[in-house]
C-alpha positions, -999 to +999 in steps of 0.1 A: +749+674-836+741+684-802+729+720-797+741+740-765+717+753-742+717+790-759+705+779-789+676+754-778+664+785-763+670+806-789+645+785-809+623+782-787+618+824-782+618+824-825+583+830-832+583+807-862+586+783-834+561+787-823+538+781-852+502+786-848+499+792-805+470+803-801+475+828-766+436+826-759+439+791-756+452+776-719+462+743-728+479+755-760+500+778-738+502+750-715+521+728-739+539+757-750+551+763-716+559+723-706+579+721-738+604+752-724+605+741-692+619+705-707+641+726-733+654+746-697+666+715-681+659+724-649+635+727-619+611+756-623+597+750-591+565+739-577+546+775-590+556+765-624+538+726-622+510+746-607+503+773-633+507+748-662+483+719-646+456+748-642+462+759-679+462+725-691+426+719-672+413+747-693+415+773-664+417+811-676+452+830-671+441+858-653+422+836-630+449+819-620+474+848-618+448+864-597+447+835-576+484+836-565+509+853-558+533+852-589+546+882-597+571+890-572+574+923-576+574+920-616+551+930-642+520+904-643+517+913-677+550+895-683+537+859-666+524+844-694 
């Protein structure tokens, strides 16, 4: 049975969903991350490829938050 849009995200913010993610680890956030933006369905813009190739290549969060601009007047501590 198909599931609507709500509830693939649903799962996807359920911690059990999660499993094991380790948050020190880049690339496992980086799977983490291509695997919501494929659940979302839609373009998350250039920023978004950019952030999860650098994560995937083993480079450090911070680094790369520090790197661009990408919070937009939010809180940083909410980017990854």
């Amino acid at each position: 049975m198909p599931r609507s849009e709500e509830a693939r995200l649903d799962q996807m913010a359920d911690p059990a969903h999660l499993g094991g993610l380790d948050e020190n680890d880049p690339r496992a956030m980086a799977r983490m991350m291509r695997e919501i933006g494929g659940e979302a369905g839609e373009d998350l813009g250039p920023e978004f490829g950019e952030v999860v190739d650098r994560l995937e290549a083993g480079e450090d969060p911070e680094s790369i938050e520090s790197s661009m601009d990408m919070d937009g007047g939010s809180d940083p501590d909410n980017l990854f």
